[in-house]
C-alpha positions, 0 to 999 in steps of 0.5 A: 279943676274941681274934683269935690264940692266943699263946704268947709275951709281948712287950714292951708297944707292941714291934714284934712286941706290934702285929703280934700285937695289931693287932686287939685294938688296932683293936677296942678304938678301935672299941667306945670309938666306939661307946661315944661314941654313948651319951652326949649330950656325946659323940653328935655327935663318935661321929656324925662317925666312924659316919654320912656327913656332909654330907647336904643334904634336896631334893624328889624329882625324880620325878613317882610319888615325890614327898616329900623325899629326903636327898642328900650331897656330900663334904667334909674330914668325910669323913675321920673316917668313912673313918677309922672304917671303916678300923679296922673293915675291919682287924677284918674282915681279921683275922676272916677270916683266924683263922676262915677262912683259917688254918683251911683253911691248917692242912689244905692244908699250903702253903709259905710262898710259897703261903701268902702268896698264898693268904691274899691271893687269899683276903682279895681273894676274899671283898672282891670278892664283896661289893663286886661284889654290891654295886655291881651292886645300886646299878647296878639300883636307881639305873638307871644299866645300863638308861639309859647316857645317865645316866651323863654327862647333869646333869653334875656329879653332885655329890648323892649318895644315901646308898648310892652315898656310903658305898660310895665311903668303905668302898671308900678306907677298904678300900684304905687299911686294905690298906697296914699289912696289909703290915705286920701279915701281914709280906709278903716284901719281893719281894711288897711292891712287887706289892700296893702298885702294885695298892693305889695303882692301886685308891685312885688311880682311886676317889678320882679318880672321887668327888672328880671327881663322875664316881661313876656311870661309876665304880662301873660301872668298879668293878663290871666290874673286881672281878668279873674279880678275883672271877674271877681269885683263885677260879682261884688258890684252886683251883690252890693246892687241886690244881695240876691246875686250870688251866681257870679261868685260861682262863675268868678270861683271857676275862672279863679281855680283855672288861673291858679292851675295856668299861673302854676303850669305855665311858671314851671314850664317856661322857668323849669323847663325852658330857661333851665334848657336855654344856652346863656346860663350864668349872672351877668348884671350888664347883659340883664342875665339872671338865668341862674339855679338860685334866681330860678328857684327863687321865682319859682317858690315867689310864685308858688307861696303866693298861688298857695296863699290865693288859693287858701284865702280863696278856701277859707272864703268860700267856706265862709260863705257855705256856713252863712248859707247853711246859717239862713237855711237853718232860720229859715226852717225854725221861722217856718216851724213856728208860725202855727195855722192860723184857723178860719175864724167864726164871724159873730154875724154868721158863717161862711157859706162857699166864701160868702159871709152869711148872717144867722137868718140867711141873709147877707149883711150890709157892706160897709162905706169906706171912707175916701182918703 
């Protein structure tokens, strides 16, 4: 399967050979996976990498619903799966962008700045509308929006369901596939340091939350953050269309201060107020208990530097845009200022009579014959 067309042959394994080939590369390790599943002697291993492991099978806690439900916790096996997912989200990246992205590249002619950053805001775009759509459908089928107190109560959560699981490990294999993506798209070196503070942040926060059991209050964290995002690159995709769509920043700005407020309310009450109050106190490393004076205090400031970075970032970039605003007002009015009155000018043949051009003797002179093209 070929992602890109290529005019030039590289050396075999050459720098330039794994930029071009990356996903030809990622592609053939996938189907040799899958091709493990075929086999007996190979099933378990392909299994590893394919399907969450560490499931444990308890009866369901409901009265209606009464069977037997399977359950999962994490553990070093995780890696092999996020493993996998990490090539099949390189795949991904490399189809949206063959079959997306360049296409609407080709008609928009953009510079390479702009290009750069629509390819990112595109690859961001089609993320965060899945992954949204996504945490808002576990949101509502695990009932985590229509009862808060679930969010802290039977600490720790350590049993997963199988949804809520896989989405954390496709989240880290995503963010972790981000990382060589630099690479494979060749980022210039002023936008490297940008992504990478973002990628960090996003692995930082997710691995916390699954690692820390605190996985219902972060997918409500995810879930707010990524649509704010959604938000944000749907604003910048229009701006790089025509630079004359500036109200979606302002949308994007409204739903941007309302997460940081939710985000920093939401940590408080369920970390200081609902954990601090919950029976099971104490570290315990085989129950997956951190509810701790020092962990709690930890996440909290975690949470709050990172708000207070978001939210000076987001200052200093609307400032920016207030000054480049000002700055084309103030062109504009020296532009205008200097453009003196052009006077109507006197034809050497006459006058102008009621718009009509008038010889000296009253006449009108003889219209001229254009010439055909």
């Amino acid at each position: 399967m070929a992602f890109r067309r290529r005019n030039k042959s590289y050396p075999f394994f050459s720098q330039e050979f794994l930029i071009q080939n990356h996903a030809d590369i990622v592609f053939s390790l996938v189907i040799f996976i899958l091709i493990g599943l075929m086999f007996e002697a190979t099933a378990k291993t392909a299994i590893l990498f394919i399907q969450p492991q560490y499931n444990v099978t308890t009866l369901s806690p409901g009265m209606q619903c009464k069977g037997e439900v399977t359950l999962y916790h994490y553990g070093w096996k995780d890696s092999a799966t996020i493993l996998f997912y990490f090539f099949t989200a390189i795949i991904l990246h490399a189809v949206v962008q063959e079959y997306l992205l360049d296409k609407v590249n080709r008609r928009l002619h953009l510079s390479k700045s702009k290009n750069t950053k629509f390819n990112e805001s595109g690859q961001l775009c089609v993320f965060h509308l899945v992954s949204s759509v996504w945490s808002f459908y576990i949101l509502i089928t695990e009932g985590y929006l229509l009862h808060p107190s679930s969010l802290w109560e039977n600490y720790p959560h350590v049993h997963l369901r199988f949804q809520v699981k896989f989405f954390y490990l496709t989240q880290l294999a995503y963010w972790l596939h981000a990382l060589p993506e630099l690479y494979f798209q060749k980022v210039r070196k002023e936008e490297i340091s940008r992504q990478l503070q973002y990628i960090c942040l996003y692995l930082l926060h997710i691995a916390a939350a699954y690692l820390l059991n605190l996985s219902r209050v972060g997918l409500v964290l995810l879930f707010l953050q990524y649509v704010s995002e959604l938000g944000f690159h749907i604003a910048r995709l229009f701006y790089f269309t025509d630079e004359n769509h500036q109200k979606m920043f302002d949308l994007w700005a409204i739903s941007f201060v309302f997460t940081r407020m939710v985000t920093l309310t939401l940590m408080f009450l369920v970390v200081g107020f609902g954990l601090a109050r919950g029976e099971n106190q104490g570290l315990d490393w085989e129950m997956g208990n951190f509810n701790t004076v020092l962990i709690r205090m930890t996440v909290l400031l975690l949470v709050c530097l990172t708000q207070s970075w978001l939210l000076w970032k987001f200052i200093r970039f609307q400032l920016r845009r207030w000054r480049e605003f000002r700055h084309e007002q103030a062109v504009r009015k020296k532009a205008a200022a200097k453009q003196p009155l052009r006077p109507l000018k006197r034809d050497s043949l006459g006058h102008h009579e009621n718009g009509v051009l008038k010889a000296e003797n009253g006449a009108s002179p003889r219209t001229k014959k254009l010439k055909s093209p």
